[in-house]
C-alpha positions in Angstrom: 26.3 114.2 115.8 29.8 112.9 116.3 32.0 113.6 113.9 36.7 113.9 113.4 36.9 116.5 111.0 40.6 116.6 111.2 40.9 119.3 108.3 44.5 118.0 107.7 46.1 117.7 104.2 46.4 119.9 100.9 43.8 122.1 99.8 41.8 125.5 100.9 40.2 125.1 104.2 37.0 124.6 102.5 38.3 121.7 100.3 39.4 120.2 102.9 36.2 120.1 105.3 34.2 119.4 101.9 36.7 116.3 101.9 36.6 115.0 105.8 32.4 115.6 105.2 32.2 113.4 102.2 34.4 110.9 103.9 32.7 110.6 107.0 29.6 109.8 104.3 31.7 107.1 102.9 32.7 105.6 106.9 29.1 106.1 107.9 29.7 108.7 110.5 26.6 110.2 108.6 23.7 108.4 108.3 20.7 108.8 105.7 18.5 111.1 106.9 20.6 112.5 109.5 20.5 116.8 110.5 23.5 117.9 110.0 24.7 121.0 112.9 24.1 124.5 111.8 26.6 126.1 110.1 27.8 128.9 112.8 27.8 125.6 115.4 30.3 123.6 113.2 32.3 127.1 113.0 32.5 127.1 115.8 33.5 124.0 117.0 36.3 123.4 114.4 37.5 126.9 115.0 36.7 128.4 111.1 34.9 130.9 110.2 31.1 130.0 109.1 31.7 131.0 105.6 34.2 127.7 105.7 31.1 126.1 106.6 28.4 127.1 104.4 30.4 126.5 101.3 31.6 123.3 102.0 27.7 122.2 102.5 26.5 124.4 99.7 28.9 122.0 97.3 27.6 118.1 99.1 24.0 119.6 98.7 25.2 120.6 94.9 26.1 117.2 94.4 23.2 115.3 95.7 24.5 114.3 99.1 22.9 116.7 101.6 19.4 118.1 101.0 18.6 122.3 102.7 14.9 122.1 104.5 13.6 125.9 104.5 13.5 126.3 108.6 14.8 122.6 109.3 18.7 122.9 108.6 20.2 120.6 105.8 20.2 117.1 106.0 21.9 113.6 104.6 19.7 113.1 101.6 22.5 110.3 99.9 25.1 108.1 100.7 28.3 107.2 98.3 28.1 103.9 96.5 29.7 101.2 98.6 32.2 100.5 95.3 33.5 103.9 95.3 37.1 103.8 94.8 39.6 105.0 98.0 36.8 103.6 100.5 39.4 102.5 103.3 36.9 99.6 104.4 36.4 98.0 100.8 37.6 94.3 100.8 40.8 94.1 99.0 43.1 90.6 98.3 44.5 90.2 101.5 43.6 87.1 103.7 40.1 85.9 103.7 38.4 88.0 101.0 38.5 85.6 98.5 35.4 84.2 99.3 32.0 84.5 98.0 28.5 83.9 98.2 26.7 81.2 96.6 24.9 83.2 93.9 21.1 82.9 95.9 22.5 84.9 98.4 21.8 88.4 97.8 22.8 92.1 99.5 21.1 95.1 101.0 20.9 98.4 100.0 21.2 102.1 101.3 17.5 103.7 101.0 17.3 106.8 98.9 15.9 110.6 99.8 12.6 108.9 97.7 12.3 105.9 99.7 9.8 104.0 97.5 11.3 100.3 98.8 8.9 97.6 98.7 8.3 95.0 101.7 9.8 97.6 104.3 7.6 99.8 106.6 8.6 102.6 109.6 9.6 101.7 112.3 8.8 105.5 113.4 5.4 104.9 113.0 4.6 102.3 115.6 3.0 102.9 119.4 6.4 102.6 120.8 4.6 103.5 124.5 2.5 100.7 124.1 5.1 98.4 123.6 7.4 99.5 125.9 4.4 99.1 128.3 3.7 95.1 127.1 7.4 94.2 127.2 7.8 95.7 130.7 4.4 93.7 131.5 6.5 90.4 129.5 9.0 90.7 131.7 7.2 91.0 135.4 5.3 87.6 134.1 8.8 85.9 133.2 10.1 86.6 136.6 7.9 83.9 137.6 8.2 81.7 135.0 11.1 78.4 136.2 10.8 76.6 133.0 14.2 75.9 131.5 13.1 75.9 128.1 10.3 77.4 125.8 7.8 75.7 123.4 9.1 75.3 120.1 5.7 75.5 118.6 6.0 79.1 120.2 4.1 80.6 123.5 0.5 79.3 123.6 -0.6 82.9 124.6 0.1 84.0 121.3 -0.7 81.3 119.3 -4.1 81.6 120.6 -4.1 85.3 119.9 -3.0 84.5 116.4 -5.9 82.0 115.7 -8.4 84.8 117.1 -7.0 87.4 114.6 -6.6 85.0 112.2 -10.7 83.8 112.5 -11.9 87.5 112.2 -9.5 89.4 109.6 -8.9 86.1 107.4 -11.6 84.4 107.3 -9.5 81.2 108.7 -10.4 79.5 111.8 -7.8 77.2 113.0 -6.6 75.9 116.8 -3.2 77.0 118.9 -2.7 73.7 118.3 -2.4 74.0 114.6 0.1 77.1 114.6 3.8 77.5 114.6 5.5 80.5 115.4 8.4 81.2 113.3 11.3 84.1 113.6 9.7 85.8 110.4 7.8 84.4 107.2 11.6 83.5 105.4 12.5 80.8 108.6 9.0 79.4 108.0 9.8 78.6 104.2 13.1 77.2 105.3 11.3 74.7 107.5 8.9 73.9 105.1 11.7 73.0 102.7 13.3 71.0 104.6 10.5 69.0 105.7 9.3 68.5 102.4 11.4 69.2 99.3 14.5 66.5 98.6 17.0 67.5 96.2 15.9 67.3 92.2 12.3 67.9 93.6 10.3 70.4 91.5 8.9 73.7 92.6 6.8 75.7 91.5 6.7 79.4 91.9 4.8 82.3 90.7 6.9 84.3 87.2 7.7 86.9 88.1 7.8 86.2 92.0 9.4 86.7 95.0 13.3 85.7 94.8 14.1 84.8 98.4 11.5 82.3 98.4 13.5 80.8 95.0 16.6 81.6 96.9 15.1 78.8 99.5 13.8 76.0 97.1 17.1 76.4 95.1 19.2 76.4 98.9 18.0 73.3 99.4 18.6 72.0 96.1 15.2 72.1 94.3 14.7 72.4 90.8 12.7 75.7 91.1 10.2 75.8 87.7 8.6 79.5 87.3 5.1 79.3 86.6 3.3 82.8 84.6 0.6 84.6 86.7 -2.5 86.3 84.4 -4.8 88.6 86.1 -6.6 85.9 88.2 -2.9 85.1 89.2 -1.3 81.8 88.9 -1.8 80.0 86.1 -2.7 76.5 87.2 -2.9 75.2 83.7 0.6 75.5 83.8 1.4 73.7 86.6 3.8 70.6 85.8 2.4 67.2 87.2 5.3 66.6 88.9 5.8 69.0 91.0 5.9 68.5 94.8 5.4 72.5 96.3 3.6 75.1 94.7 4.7 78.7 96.3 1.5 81.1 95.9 0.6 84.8 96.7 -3.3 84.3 96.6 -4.4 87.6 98.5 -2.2 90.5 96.6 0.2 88.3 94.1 4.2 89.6 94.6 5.1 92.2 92.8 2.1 92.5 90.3 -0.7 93.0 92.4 -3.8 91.1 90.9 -5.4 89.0 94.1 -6.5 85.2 93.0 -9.9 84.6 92.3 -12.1 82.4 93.9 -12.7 80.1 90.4 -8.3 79.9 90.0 -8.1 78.9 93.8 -10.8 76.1 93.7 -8.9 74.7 90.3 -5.4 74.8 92.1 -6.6 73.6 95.7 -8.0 70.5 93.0 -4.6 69.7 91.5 -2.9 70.2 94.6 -4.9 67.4 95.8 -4.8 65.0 92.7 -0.7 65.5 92.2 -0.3 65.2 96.1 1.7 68.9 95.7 1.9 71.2 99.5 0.5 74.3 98.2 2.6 77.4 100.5 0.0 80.2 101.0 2.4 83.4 101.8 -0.2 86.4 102.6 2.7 88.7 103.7 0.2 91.7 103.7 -3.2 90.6 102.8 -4.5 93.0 105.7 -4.1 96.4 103.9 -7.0 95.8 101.9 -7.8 99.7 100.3 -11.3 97.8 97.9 -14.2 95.7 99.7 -13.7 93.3 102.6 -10.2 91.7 103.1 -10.5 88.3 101.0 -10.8 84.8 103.1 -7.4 83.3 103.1 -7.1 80.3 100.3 -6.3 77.8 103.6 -10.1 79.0 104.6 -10.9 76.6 101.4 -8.8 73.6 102.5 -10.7 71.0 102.9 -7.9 68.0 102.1 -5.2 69.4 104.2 -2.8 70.4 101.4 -2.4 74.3 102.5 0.4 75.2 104.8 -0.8 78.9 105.6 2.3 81.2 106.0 2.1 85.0 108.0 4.4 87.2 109.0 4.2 90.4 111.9 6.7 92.2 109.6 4.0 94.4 107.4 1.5 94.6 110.3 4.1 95.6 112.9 7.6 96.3 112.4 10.6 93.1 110.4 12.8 93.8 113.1 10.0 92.0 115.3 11.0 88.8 113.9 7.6 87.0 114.6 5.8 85.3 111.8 3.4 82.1 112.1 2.6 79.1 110.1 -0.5 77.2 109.7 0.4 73.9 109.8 -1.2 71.0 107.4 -1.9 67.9 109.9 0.3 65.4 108.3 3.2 67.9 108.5 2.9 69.7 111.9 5.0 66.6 114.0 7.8 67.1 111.5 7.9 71.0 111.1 7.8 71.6 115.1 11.4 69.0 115.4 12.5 70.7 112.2 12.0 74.0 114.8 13.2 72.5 117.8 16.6 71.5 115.5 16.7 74.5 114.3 17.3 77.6 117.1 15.0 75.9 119.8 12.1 78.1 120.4 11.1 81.6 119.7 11.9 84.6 121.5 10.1 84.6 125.1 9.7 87.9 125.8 9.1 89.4 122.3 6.1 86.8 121.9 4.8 87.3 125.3 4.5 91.3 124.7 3.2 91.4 121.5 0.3 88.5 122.9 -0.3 91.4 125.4 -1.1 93.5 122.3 -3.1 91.8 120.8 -5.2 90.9 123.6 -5.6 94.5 124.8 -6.5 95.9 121.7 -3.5 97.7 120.8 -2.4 95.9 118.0 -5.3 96.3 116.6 -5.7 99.7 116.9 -2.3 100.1 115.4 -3.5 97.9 112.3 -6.7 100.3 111.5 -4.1 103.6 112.1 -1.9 102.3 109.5 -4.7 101.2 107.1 -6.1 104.9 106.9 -1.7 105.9 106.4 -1.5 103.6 103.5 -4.8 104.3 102.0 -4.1 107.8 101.9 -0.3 106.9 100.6 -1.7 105.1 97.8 -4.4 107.5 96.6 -1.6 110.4 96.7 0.6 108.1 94.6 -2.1 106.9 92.1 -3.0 110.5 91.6 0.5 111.6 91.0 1.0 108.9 88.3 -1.8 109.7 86.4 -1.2 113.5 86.4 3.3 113.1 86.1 3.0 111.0 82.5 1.6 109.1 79.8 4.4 106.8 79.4 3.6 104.3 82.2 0.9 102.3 83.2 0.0 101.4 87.4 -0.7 98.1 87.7 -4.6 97.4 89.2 -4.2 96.9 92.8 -6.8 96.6 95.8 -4.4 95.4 98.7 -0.7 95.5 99.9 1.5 97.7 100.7 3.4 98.5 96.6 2.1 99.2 93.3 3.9 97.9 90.2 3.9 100.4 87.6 4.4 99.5 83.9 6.4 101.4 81.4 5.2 102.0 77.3 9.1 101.9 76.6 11.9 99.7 77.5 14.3 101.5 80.3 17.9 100.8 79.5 20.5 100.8 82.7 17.3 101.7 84.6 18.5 100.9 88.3 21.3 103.6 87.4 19.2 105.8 86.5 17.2 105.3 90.1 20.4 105.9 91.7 21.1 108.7 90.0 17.5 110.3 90.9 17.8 109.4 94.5 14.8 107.0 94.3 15.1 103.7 96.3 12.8 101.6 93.8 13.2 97.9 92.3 13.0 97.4 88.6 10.0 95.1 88.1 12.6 92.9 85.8 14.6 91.5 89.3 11.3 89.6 89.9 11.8 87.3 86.9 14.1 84.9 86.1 14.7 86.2 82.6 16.7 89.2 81.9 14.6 90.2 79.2 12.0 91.6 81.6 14.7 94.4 83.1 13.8 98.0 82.8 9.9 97.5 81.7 8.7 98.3 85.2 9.2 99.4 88.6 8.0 98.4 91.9 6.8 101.5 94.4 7.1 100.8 97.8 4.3 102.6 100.2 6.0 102.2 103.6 8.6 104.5 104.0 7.8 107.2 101.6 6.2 110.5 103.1 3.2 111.3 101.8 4.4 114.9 101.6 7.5 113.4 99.5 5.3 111.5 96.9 4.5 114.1 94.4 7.9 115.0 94.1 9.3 111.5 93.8 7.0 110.3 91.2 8.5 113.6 89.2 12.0 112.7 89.8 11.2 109.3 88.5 9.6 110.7 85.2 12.5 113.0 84.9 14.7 110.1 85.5 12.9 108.3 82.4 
C-alpha cells in the first residue's frame, strides 16, 4: 500500500492520521477489501509511536470503515459515500458540469463488506493459468495470421465452439453460420434494436424485469409496455397485439426466479408467430442449474424463426471478458452482422481466439462444473440461513441462476439506506419495476461475490437491518 499521510493541520497526532486515513478512503488510495499495514509498520514509517496507530484504526473500524480479522490484520470493510461533503473531486459548477445524463442511463456502485450484488461473479475464482496459457497460445497463432481485418460475425473457431456447447448444455443445435459474437449480452440488444425496433414501436418486457434492457428499447425510442410474470413467468395473455419485440427470461426469469414452463413457452412462441413479434431469448445464466437437468433453451422450440437467442460469457466466465453470442433468426442475420460491422468492426481477436482454445481443451468446461458445485453450495448455505435468521421474509422458489429474490411480510421504508448502513451490497427488489410502489418489499441476493464463510453473518446483518 501507497499511501501520503502528511499528518499536517490542527488536531492531536491521532486526529490527524484518523483524518489523512479517512481521506485517503474518500480519494481511493484505499480500496474495498484492501489490508491495511500493521500497526508497528505504519509507526514506523511515519515516525509515531504505534499507539498513534492503533487508535486511529481502532476509531475507522468503530465507525464501520475498517473491519480487525483475528490473525489477518484489519482491513477496508467500507468506502465513504461518493456525495459526502468536502470530497475535493466532487463535480461542482465550474465549466462543463452542467451536464447530465439522459435519465436511462444509470451509475455504479461501491460493493459492501456483504457483497450480495446480483449479475456479478469473482474474478478471483477463475483458472487464471489456464488462461494465461490460451492467450499466450492466441497470440503465437496471430503471429501468423496477415489478414487486415477480422470477421464481424466473430472468429469461426469460436463460433463453432459456441454451437458445440450450445447443442449439449442447451439443448439448441444451431450452425457457426447462424451465430454472432457480440462484446457482451447488452451490445447484442443494442443491435437487435436497431435492426428491428423504429421509434413509437411497442415493447414488451417482463414486470418486474431487467432495466438496462428497458434502458435499450427506450434508447432507441421504443414505447417499452411492462408485461406481469406469474409463476410460469410471462404472462402471454397479456401481451398487446401490437407489439413488435417481446424481451423474455425463459430459463430463470430476472429478478424473480420462476423458469417458464413448457405449456407458457409453446402459447408465446404461437403469438409471436401470429402478431409477427421477434421474441429476445436472454438466458444470461441458465447454466447454474442447482434442480434436474438444465432446461432446453425456448430457441430449441423455434420452429418459424421468430427466436433471436441471446448468451453472454459474463456469468460462465468473468464480464470483463466481454464475449457474448447471439443466435440469429434467418431473416435477420444479413442485417444484424452490417449493424456489427457499423458498429466497432469485429470482436476482439485475441480474447476470442483464447477462450476457443478453452473450450476446445476442456478447460472451460471444467471451470463451468467447479463453479456449479461453488454456487450450489453458496445457495444451500444462504437458503439455510434465511429460514433459520427470521420469519418476516419469504425466498422466492428458485432452481437456477446465480440470485435469490427474497420477499418481505412488511413494507421496508428507506430500505436501500438501511443496506448502506449494514454494509450489505443488495438491490431492493422494487428497482426492478417500473412503479415505485413496489420499493422496499423485497431484496435481491446476489451469489457471486459473497463468501460462503460470510453468508451467515450477512443474512443477520440484513435481519438486523430490518
Amino acid at each position: 500500500m501507497r499511501l501520503h499521510l502528511p499528518l499536517e493541520g490542527e488536531g492531536s497526532l491521532r486526529h490527524r492520521l484518523y483524518r489523512d486515513l479517512r481521506e485517503a478512503l474518500k480519494r481511493g488510495g484505499l480500496h474495498l477489501g484492501e489490508r491495511l499495514p500493521p500497526s508497528r509498520e505504519l509507526a514506523g514509517h511515519l515516525g509515531v509511536g504505534r499507539k498513534t496507530v492503533v487508535e486511529a484504526y481502532e476509531q475507522l473500524v468503530a465507525e464501520g470503515f475498517f473491519h480487525t480479522r483475528p490473525g489477518s490484520g484489519t482491513f477496508v470493510a467500507r468506502l465513504p459515500p461518493a456525495t459526502e461533503s468536502g470530497r475535493p473531486d466532487a463535480p461542482g459548477p465550474g465549466p462543463g458540469n452542467h451536464w447530465r445524463p439522459g435519465s436511462v442511463w444509470g451509475g455504479r456502485q461501491t460493493p459492501h463488506y456483504f457483497n450480495f450484488a446480483g449479475g456479478v461473479t469473482d474474478r478471483r475464482r477463475l483458472p487464471h493459468g489456464d488462461w494465461r496459457r490460451a492467450l499466450s497460445r492466441a497470440l503465437r497463432q496471430q503471429e501468423g495470421d496477415t489478414s487486415l481485418y477480422g470477421d464481424p460475425a466473430g472468429d469461426e473457431g469460436l463460433r463453432r465452439a459456441i454451437t458445440h456447447y450450445l447443442a449439449y448444455s442447451r439443448g439448441l443445435p444451431c450452425a457457426a453460420q447462424d451465430l454472432l459474437v457480440v462484446q457482451g449480452a447488452q451490445q447484442g440488444l443494442d443491435l437487435l434494436a436497431r435492426v428491428r425496433v423504429a421509434p413509437g414501436d411497442v415493447v414488451a418486457v417482463e414486470e418486474p424485469g431487467y432495466p438496462p434492457a428497458r434502458a435499450v428499447f427506450e434508447a432507441r425510442g421504443a414505447r417499452v409496455v411492462g408485461v406481469p410474470v406469474d409463476e410460469q413467468g410471462l404472462r402471454v395473455d397479456r401481451l398487446p397485439a401490437s407489439v413488435s419485440l417481446i424481451y423474455v427470461t425463459p430459463s430463470h426469469q430476472f429478478p424473480l426466479g420462476m423458469p417458464m414452463g413448457l405449456q407458457r413457452r409453446l402459447a408465446l412462441l404461437d403469438f409471436a408467430r401470429r402478431h409477427d413479434a421477434l421474441v429476445v431469448e436472454d438466458d444470461y445464466d441458465g447454466e447454474f442449474r442447482f434442480q434436474g437437468r438444465a432446461l432446453d433453451a425456448l430457441k430449441s422450440l423455434d420452429r418459424h424463426q421468430q427466436v433471436a437467442y441471446l448468451g453472454s460469457f459474463s456469468k460462465v466466465w468473468h464480464a470483463d471478458l466481454r464475449l457474448g453470442y447471439l443466435v440469429m433468426p434467418a431473416g435477420l442475420a444479413p442485417a444484424l452482422r452490417q449493424a456489427r460491422t457499423f458498429s466497432d468492426g469485429y470482436p476482439p481477436a485475441l480474447t476470442q481466439r483464447a477462450l476457443a482454445l478453452l473450450m476446445e481443451n476442456g478447460a472451460f468446461a471444467r471451470h463451468l462444473r467447479r463453479m456449479q458445485r461453488l454456487y450450489e453450495r453458496r445457495r444451500s448455505r444462504l437458503l439455510t440461513a434465511l429460514q433459520q435468521a427470521s420469519r418476516s421474509w419469504t425466498p422466492l422458489p428458485q432452481v437456477a441462476g446465480l440470485h435469490l429474490a427474497v420477499r418481505f411480510e412488511q413494507w421496508v421504508p428507506a430500505l436501500p439506506e438501511k443496506l448502506a448502513a449494514a454494509n450489505i451490497s443488495a438491490q431492493d427488489l422494487g428497482s426492478f419495476y417500473r412503479h415505485a410502489g413496489a420499493a422496499g418489499t423485497g431484496v435481491l441476493l446476489g451469489l457471486g461475490m459473497i463468501e460462503e464463510s460470510l453468508i451467515d453473518d450477512g443474512v443477520d446483518a440484513l435481519a438486523a437491518c430490518l
